[in-house]
C-alpha positions in Angstrom: 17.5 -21.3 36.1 15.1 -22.5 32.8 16.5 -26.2 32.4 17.2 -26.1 27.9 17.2 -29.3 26.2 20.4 -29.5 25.0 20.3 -29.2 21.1 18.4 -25.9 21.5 20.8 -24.8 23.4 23.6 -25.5 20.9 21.1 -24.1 18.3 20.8 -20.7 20.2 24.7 -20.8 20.7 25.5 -20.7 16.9 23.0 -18.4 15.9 24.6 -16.1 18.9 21.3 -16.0 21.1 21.7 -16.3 24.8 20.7 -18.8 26.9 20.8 -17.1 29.9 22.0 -13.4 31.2 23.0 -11.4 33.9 20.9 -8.2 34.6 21.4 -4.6 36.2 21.8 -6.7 39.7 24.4 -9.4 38.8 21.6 -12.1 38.8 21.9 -15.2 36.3 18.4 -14.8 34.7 18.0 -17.7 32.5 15.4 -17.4 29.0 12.4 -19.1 28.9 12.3 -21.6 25.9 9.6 -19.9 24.0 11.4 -16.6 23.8 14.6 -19.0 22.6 12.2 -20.5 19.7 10.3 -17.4 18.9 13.3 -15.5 18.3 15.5 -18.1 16.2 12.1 -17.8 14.2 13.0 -14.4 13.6 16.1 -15.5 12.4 14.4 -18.2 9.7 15.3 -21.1 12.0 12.6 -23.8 13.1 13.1 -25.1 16.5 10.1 -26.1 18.1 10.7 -29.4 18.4 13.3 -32.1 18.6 13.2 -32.9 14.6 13.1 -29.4 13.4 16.2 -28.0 15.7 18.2 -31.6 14.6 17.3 -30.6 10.7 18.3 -26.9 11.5 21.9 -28.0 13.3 22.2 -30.5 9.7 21.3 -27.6 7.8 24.0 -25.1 9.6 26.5 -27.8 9.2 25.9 -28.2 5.4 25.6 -24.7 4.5 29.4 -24.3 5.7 30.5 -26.7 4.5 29.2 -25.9 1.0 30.1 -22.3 0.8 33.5 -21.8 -1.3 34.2 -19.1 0.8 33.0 -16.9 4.1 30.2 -14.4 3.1 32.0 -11.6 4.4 35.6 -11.1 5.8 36.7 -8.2 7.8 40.3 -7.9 8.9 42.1 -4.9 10.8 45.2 -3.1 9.2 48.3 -4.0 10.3 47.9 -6.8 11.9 47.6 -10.9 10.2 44.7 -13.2 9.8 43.6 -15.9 8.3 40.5 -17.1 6.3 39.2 -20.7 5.3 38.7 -22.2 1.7 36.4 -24.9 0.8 37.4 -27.1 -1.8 36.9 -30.4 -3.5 39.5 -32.5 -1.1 43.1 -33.0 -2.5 42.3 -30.0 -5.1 44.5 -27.1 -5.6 43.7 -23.5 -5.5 44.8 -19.8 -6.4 43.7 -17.2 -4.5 44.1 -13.3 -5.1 42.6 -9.7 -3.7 41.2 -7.2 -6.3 41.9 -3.9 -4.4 39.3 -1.1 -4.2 41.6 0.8 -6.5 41.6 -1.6 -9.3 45.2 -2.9 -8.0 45.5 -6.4 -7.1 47.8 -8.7 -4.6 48.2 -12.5 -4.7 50.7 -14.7 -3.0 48.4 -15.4 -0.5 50.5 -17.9 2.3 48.7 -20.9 3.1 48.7 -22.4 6.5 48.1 -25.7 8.0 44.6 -26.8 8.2 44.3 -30.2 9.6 40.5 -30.3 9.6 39.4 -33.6 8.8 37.0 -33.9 4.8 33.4 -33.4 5.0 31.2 -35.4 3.6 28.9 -33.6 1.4 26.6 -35.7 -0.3 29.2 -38.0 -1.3 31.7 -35.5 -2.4 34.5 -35.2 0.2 34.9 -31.3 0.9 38.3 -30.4 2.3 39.3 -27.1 4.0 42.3 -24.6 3.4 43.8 -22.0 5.2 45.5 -18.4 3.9 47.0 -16.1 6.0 46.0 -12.3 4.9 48.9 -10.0 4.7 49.0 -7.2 8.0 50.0 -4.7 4.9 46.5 -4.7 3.1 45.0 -1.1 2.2 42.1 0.4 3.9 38.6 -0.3 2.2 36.2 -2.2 0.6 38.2 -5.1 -1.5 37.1 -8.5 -3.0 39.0 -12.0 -2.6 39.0 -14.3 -5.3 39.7 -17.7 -5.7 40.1 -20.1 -8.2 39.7 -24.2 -8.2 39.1 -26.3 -11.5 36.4 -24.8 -13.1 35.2 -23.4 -9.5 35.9 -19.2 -9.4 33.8 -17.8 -6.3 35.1 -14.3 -4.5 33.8 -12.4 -1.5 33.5 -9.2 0.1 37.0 -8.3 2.2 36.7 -5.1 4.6 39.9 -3.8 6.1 39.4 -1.4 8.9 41.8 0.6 10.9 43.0 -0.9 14.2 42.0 2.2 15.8 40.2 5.0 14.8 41.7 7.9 16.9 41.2 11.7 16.9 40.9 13.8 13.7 44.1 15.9 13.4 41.8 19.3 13.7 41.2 17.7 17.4 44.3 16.2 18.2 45.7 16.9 21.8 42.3 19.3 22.2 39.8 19.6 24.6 36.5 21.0 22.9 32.9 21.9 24.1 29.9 22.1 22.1 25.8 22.3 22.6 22.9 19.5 22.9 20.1 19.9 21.1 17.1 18.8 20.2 16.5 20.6 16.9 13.2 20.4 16.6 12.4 22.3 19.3 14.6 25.6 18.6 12.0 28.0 17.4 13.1 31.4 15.4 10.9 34.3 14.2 11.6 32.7 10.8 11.3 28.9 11.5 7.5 27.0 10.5 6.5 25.9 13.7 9.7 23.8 14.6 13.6 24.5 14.6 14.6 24.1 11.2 18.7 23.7 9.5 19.2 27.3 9.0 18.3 27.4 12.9 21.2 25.0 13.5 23.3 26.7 11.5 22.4 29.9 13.4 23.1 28.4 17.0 26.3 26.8 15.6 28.0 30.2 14.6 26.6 31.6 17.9 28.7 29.3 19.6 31.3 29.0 17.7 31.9 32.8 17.0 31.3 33.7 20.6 32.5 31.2 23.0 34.1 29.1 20.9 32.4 26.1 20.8 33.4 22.9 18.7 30.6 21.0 17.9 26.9 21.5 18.6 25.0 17.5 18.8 22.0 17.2 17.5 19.2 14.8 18.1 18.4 12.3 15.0 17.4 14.0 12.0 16.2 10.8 10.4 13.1 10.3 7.9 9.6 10.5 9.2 6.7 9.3 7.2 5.4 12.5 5.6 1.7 11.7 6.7 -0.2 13.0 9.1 0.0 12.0 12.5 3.8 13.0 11.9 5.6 10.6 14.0 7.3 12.8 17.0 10.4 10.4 18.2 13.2 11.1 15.9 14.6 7.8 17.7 11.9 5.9 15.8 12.1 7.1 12.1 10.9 5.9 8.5 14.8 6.0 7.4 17.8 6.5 9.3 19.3 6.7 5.3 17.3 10.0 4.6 16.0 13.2 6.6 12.7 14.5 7.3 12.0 17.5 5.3 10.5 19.3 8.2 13.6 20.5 8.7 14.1 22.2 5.7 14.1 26.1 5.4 11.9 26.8 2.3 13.2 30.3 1.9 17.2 28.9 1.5 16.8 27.1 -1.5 17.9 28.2 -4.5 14.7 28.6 -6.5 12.8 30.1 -4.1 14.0 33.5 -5.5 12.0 32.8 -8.9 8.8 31.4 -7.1 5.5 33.7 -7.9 3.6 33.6 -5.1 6.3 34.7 -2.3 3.9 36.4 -0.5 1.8 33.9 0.1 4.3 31.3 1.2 5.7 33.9 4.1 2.0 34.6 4.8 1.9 31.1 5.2 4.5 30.7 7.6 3.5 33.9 9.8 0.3 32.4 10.3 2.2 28.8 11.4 3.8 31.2 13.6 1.0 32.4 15.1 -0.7 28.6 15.6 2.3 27.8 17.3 2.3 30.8 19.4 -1.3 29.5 20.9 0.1 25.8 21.1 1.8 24.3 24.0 3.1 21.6 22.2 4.7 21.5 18.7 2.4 21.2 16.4 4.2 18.8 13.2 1.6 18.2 11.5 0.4 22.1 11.0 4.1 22.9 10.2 4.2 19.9 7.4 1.5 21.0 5.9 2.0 24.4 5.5 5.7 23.5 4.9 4.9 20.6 1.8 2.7 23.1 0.3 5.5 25.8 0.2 7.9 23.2 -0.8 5.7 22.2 -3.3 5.3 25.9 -5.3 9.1 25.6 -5.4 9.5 22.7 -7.0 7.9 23.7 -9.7 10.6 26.2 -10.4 12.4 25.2 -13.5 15.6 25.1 -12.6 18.7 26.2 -14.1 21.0 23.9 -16.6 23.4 23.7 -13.7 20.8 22.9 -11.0 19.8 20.4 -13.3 23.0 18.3 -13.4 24.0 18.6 -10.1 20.5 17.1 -9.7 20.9 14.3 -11.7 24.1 13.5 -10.1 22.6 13.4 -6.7 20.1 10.7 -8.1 22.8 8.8 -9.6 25.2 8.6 -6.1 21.6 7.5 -4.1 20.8 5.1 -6.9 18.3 2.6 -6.2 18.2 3.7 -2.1 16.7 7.1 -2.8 14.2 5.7 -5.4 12.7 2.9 -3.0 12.5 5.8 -0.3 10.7 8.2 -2.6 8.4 5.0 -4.1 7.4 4.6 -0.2 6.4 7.8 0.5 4.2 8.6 -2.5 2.3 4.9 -2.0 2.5 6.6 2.1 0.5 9.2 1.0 -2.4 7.2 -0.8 -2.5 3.8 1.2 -1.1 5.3 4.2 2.1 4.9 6.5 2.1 1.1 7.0 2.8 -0.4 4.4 1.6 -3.9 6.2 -1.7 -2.7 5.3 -1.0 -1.8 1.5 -2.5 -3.9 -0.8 -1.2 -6.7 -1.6 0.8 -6.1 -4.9 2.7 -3.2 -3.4 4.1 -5.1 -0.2 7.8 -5.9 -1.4 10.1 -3.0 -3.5 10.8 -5.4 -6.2 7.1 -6.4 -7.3 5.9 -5.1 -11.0 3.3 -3.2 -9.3 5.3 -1.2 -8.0 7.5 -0.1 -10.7 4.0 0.4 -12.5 3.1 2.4 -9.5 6.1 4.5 -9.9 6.1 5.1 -13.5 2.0 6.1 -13.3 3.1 8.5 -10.5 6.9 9.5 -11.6 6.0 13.6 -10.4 4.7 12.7 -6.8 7.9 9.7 -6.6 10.3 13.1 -7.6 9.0 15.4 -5.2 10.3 12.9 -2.6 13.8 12.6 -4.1 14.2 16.2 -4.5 13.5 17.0 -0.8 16.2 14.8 -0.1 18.4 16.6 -2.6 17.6 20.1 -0.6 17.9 18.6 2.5 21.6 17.7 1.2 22.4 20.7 0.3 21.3 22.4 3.7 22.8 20.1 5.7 26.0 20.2 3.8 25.8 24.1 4.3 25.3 23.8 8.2 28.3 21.9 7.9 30.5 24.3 6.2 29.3 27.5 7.9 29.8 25.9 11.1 33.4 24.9 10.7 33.7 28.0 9.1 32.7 29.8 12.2 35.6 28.4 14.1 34.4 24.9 15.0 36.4 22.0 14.6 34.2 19.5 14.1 31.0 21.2 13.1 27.4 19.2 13.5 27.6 16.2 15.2 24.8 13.9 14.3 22.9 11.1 16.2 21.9 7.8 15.0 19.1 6.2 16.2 19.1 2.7 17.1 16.6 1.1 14.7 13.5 2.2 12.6 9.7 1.8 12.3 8.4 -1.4 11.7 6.1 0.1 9.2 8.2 2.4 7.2 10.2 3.2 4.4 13.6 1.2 5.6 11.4 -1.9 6.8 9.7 -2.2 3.4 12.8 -1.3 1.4 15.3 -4.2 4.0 12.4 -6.3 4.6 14.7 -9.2 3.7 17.9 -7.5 6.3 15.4 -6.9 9.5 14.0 -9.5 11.9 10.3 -10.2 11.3 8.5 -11.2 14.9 10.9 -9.6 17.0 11.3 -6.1 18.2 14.4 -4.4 19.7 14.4 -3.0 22.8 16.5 -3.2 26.8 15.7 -5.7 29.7 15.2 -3.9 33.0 17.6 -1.6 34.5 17.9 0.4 37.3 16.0 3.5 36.1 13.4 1.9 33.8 12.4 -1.0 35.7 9.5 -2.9 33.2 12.6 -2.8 30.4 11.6 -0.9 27.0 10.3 -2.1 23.7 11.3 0.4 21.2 8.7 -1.3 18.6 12.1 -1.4 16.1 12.6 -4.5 14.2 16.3 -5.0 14.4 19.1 -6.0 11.9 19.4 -9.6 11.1 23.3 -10.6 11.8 23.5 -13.5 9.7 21.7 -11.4 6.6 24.1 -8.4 7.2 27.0 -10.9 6.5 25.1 -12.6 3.8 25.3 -9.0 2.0 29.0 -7.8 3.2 27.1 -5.5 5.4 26.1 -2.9 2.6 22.9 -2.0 4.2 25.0 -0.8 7.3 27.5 0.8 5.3 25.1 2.6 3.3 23.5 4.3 6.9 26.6 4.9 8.3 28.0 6.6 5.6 24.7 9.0 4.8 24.6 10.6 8.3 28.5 10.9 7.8 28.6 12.8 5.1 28.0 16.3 6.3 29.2 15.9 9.8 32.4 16.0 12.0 30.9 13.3 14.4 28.5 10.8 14.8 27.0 9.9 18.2 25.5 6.3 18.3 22.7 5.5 20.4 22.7 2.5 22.2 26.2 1.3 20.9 26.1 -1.5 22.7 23.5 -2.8 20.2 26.3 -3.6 18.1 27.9 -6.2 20.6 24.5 -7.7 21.4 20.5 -6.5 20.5 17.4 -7.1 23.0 15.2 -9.1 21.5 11.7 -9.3 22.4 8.9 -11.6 20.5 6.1 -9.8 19.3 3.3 -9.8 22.1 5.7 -10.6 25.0 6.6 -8.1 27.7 10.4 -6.7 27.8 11.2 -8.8 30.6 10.7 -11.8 28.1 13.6 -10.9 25.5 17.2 -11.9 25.3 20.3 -10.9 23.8 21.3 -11.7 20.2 24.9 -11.2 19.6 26.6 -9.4 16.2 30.1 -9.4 14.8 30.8 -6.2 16.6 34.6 -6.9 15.3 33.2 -6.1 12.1 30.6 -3.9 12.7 32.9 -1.6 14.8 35.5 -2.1 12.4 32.9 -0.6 9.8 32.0 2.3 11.4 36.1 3.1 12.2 36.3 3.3 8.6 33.5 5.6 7.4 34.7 7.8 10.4 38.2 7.5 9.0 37.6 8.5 5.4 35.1 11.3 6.9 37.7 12.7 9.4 34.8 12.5 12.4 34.9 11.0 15.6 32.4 8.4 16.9 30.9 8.6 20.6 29.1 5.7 21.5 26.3 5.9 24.0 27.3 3.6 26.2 24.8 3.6 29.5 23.0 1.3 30.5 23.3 -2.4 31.0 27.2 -2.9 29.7 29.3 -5.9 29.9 32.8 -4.6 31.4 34.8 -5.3 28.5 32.9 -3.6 25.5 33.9 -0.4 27.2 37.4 -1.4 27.3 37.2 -2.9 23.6 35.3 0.5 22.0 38.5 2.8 24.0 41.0 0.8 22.4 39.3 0.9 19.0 39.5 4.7 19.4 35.9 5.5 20.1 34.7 7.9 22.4 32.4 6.6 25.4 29.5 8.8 26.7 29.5 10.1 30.8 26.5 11.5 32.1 27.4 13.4 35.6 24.5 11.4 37.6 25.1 8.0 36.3 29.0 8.8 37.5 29.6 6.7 40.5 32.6 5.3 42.1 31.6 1.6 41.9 34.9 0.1 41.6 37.2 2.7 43.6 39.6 1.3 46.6 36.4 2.8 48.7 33.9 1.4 46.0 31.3 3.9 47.9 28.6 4.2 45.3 29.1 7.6 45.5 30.0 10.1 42.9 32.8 9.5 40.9 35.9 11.9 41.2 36.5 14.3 38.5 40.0 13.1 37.9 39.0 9.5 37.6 37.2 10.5 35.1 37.9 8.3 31.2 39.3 11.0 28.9 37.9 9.8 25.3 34.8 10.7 26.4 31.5 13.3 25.9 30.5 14.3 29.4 27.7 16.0 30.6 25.6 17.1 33.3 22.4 15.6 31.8 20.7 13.5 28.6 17.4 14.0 26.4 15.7 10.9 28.5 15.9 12.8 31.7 14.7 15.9 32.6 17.1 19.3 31.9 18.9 19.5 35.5 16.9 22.4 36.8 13.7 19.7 36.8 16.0 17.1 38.2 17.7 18.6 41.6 12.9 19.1 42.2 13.1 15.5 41.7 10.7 15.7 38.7 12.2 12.6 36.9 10.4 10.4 39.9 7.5 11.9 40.1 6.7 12.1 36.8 7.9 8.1 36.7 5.3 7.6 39.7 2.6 10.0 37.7 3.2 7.0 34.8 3.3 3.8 36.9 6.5 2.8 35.6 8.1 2.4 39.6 8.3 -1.0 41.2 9.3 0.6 44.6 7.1 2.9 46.6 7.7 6.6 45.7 9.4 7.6 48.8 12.2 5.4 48.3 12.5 6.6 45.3 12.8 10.0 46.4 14.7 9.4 49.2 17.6 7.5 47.1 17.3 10.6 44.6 18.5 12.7 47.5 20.6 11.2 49.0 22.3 11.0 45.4 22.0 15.1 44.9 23.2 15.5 48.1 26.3 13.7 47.5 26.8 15.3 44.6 26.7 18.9 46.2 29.1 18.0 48.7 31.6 16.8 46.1 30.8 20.6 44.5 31.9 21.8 47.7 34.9 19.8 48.2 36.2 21.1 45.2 35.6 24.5 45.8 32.8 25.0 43.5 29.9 25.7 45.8 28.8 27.5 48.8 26.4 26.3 51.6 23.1 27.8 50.7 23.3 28.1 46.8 20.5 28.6 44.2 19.7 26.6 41.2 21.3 28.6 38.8 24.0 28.5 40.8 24.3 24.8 41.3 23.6 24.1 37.3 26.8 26.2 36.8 29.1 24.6 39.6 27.9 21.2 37.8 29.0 22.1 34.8 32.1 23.6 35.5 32.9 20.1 37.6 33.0 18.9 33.9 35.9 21.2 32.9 37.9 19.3 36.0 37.4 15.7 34.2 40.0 15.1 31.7 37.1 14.4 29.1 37.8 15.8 25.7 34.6 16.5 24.4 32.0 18.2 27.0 28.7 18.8 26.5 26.2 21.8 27.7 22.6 20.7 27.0 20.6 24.0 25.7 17.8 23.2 28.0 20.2 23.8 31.1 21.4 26.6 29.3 18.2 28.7 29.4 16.8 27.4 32.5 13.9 24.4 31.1 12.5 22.3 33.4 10.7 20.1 31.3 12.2 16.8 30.0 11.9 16.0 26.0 11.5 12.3 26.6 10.4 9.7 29.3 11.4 6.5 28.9 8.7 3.4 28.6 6.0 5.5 27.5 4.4 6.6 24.2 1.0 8.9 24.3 0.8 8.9 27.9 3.2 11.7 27.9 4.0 14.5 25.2 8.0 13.0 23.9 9.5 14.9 21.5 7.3 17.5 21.5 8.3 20.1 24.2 9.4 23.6 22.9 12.5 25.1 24.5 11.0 27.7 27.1 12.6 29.4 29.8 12.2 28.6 33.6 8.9 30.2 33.1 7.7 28.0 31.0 6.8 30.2 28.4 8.3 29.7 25.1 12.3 30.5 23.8 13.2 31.7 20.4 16.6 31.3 19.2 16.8 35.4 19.0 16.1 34.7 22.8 18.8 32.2 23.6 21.5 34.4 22.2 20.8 37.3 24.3 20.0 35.4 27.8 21.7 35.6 30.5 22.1 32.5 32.1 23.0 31.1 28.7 26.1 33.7 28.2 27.2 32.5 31.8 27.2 28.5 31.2 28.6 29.4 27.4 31.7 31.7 29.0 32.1 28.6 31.8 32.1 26.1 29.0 34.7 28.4 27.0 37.0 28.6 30.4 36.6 24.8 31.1 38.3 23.6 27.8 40.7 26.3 27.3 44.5 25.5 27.9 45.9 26.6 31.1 48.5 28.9 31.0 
């Protein structure tokens, strides 16, 4: 164990940095003390030596002790709690809420505080105690008080005890499709799966087998420069979507463009490049796509068009302009905006508001794709729930964004600066990951009621029946890792995940969705216990289900029935390959291919199966599997061993559905293999339309076994 001098560890308790940890293993790993400095620098806290951390414990002290109120209080419905006042010692005060609605509520119960004066530069600062009522109104409120000539107020959250299932889903099981958008190719799409092609797979689910959901991979911002970024898990904005995604020929003022013919000659010749590609190609498809997107914006568009425009600007206020600012200053200075010059490296300089105004047409363009990209998504939305699903798209947000984007330049002053985000070792990624993400500051979200979290959550809310968080457990505690230090170097910064929870429970109340939290990994015991009774949904991947804590505590798979029931379960997960490639074992080999194994390759193999094995007797036991069967036929029994879980929501991943071997992502690497840019393709490798998918037949079967596995029994 690293022996910390004791006010540095006080220093790191405060700011809720760990000390020490225990990994995948159960071993106490304790953090060296330059990770413990480097990372409270992150968080604008000196602490190299013994002066600076006893002037940084002073300071924390003081800036208690001199705030009126908390920055930010967040309380659950139905249920008391209580909040401290700093005041002047032996002064009276009045305290009152000013509702959301404009209604207000005072009468406030004080409780005993015997918390001895502060001394605070000679004036003696005494604390007071309220109680808040457990009959407060859901939402967004402000608490007030009043002291003298003192009046000071803060934000107050109230979030729902628990979040539960939207009455469209209550007492139902469901089913729906994984996908990884980009990929899905139609005759019609510009070199990558588009939001009509969403829309299209979700009524073919939905009309025919009557599918639920479909989950999508994050559709998040990427800059719009070439080399397009390819991980839609490390975006520009997780506030905004990339307008790859856009269908050129659904919007509305294509029908009054000149030059049609050109734009769908455009698109057959993308075709055709993408036809001779292996890989997807987004940077021909944004090129080819911007132009076309280009020739319709400069449609005029109709009186109507204009004001429903206009009120989309107004809603996205400054947000949407200080995304659109970034990508036109992307375009000239390019996508890192570290390397701008110098006048344009903070939102709120005059240079750039001169910037904007000199380029106000280019800054549009920007804001308008976002306004189409509305509109299609909130048409996928509709037609799929339309089609017979009851939730409709659910959506996936990532956990954090590039360093050198739009978000980071816009919450510059919210992210961690010298830090990246990322997950120590575990058992399948054994050198731990850097994701290159700078993560949230938690004492700078409180310091701003959490509005820049809010904001996110509710914009990938607000065309969706669900939300799938990656990495969930990022909002109990974050990896941190200082900038130039391996991932084995990090530690874990703790958030308010009371609030942060609490937060999401409420945008996912008011948007009638449900919340699934990815919850694999590294996970303390608890936080799965704490998001189940908060009414989120947990996430079960069939091969990471063993039976670790059974009366037999075998390691081996977990029984269906024993099973958690809030829960999306599935066979497989983008960061592994689709379960054809898995039962060959390509998941380790291609981990060997990359150097990213710390044990020799047979054991590896060996454990992998031993593990499959174990797995196909379970099939057997329960009557799902013969003694000699084929792939296809073990994919199926493996998904049909979902429908015996009591899960509600299960999960059928497209690949597995047509028969793909290869796998989207592989964890810990970047260039040295192709992520994110695998088109879906049958087991012959060769390349799947959509128009394909709906008329295969491996895909009807797994489909039709979903259907069966989530209907009632009768």
């Amino acid at each position: 164990m690293v022996d910390t001098p004791p006010s540095l560890a006080e220093l790191a308790r405060r700011y809720g940095v760990a000390t020490e940890y225990e990994d995948w293993s159960g071993r106490q790993v304790g953090v060296p003390e330059t990770t413990l400095v480097a990372v409270l620098a992150a968080l604008g806290v000196a602490a190299t030596t013994e002066a600076e951390r006893a002037a940084a414990l002073a300071a924390h002290d003081r800036q208690y002790w001199s705030r009126a109120l908390p920055p930010t209080i967040v309380t659950r419905a139905g249920s008391t709690s209580s909040f401290a006042v700093h005041v002047t010692h032996g002064d009276g005060v009045e305290v009152w809420i000013r509702l959301e609605d404009g209604g207000a509520r005072s009468g406030l119960r004080q409780l005993e505080n015997h918390t001895p004066p502060y001394d605070l530069d000679g004036r003696l600062v005494g604390e007071a105690s309220f109680e808040l009522p457990d009959d407060l109104p859901l939402g967004y409120h402000r608490l007030h008080i009043r002291t003298g000539s003192l009046e000071a107020d803060t934000p107050l959250i109230v979030v729902p005890p628990r979040l539960g299932v939207p009455p469209r889903l209550d007492g139902k099981r469901t089913w729906g499709l994984a996908t990884q958008l980009y990929s899905v190719q139609s005759k019609r799409s510009w070199g990558a799966g588009d939001l009509t092609d969403l829309t299209d797979l979700a009524v073919w689910s939905a009309a025919k087998y009557d599918a639920g959901y479909i989950l999508v991979n994050p559709l998040h911002a990427a800059a719009p420069t070439a080399p397009m970024e390819p991980s839609p898990y490390l975006p520009t904005s997780r506030r905004y979507v990339n307008p790859l995604y856009l269908r050129p020929e659904a919007i509305f003022e294509f029908a009054d463009v000149r030059h049609r013919r050109r734009i769908r000659k455009a698109r057959a010749a993308l075709r055709e490049h993408s036809r001779r590609n292996a890989l997807i190609d987004r940077d021909a498809a944004w090129r080819a796509k911007r132009a076309a997107l280009k020739s319709i914006y400069r449609v005029e568009r109709s009186a109507g068009r204009e004001l429903a425009y206009e009120a989309y600007r107004q809603r996205e206020g400054r947000s949407l302009d200080d995304f659109a600012v970034w990508c036109a200053l992307a375009e000239i200075h390019g996508p890192d905006w570290h390397q701008w010059p110098e006048q344009f490296a903070h939102p709120a300089s005059s240079a750039v508001a001169e910037f904007a105004a000199q380029h106000a047409r280019e800054v549009d363009f920007h804001r308008w794709l976002q306004w189409q990209l509305d509109d299609q998504l909130a048409s996928a939305q509709s037609t799929a729930v339309r089609s017979g699903m009851e939730l409709g798209i659910m959506h996936d947000l990532a956990v954090g964004v590039d360093p050198n984007g739009a978000d980071a330049w816009a919450m510059q002053d919210v992210l961690a600066l010298g830090v990246t985000a990322g997950a120590p070792p575990d058992e399948f990624n054994q050198l731990g990951q850097d994701w290159s993400q700078p993560p949230w500051r938690p004492d700078q979200l409180v310091e701003r009621g959490y509005e820049p979290f809010r904001a996110m959550v509710n914009a990938v809310l607000r065309h969706a029946g669900g939300v799938r968080i990656d990495h969930i457990i990022g909002l109990f505690r974050l990896w941190w890792i200082p900038k130039g230090a391996p991932p084995t170097e990090g530690t874990y910064v703790r958030y308010d995940h009371e609030a942060m929870i609490g937060i999401l429970a409420l945008e996912a109340h008011r948007a009638e969705a449900v919340l699934v939290g990815e919850d694999l990994g590294t996970v303390e015991p608890w936080v799965r216990d704490y998001l189940a009774e908060r009414g989120l949904f947990g996430t079960s991947i069939l091969w990471f289900e063993a039976d670790r804590d059974g009366p037999d505590a075998s390691g081996g798979p977990l029984q269906a029935e024993r099973w958690r029931e809030f829960c999306l379960s599935s066979v497989t997960t983008h960061d592994l390959p689709p379960t054809a490639g898995y039962l060959a074992g390509e998941h380790v080999r291609l981990r060997e291919q990359l150097g990213l194994l710390t044990r020799p390759v047979a054991d590896e193999l060996a454990d992998d199966r031993a593990q499959q094995a174990a797995w196909l007797d379970e099939l057997r036991r329960v009557g799902l599997l013969g003694e000699h069967p084929t792939v296809d036929e073990i994919v199926l029994a493996l998904y049909r061993y979902l429908g015996r879980t009591p899960s509600r929501l299960l999960c059928l991943a497209l690949v597995d559905a047509v028969g793909d071997l290869r796998t989207q992502n592989q964890p810990g690497t970047s260039d040295e293999y192709p992520n994110w840019r695998i088109p879906l393709a049958g087991p012959d490798g060769r390349r799947m339309l959509l128009e394909n998918v709906f008329d295969d037949p491996r895909a009807h079967a797994l489909a039709d076994a979903m259907r069966a596995a989530v209907k009632p029994q009768v």
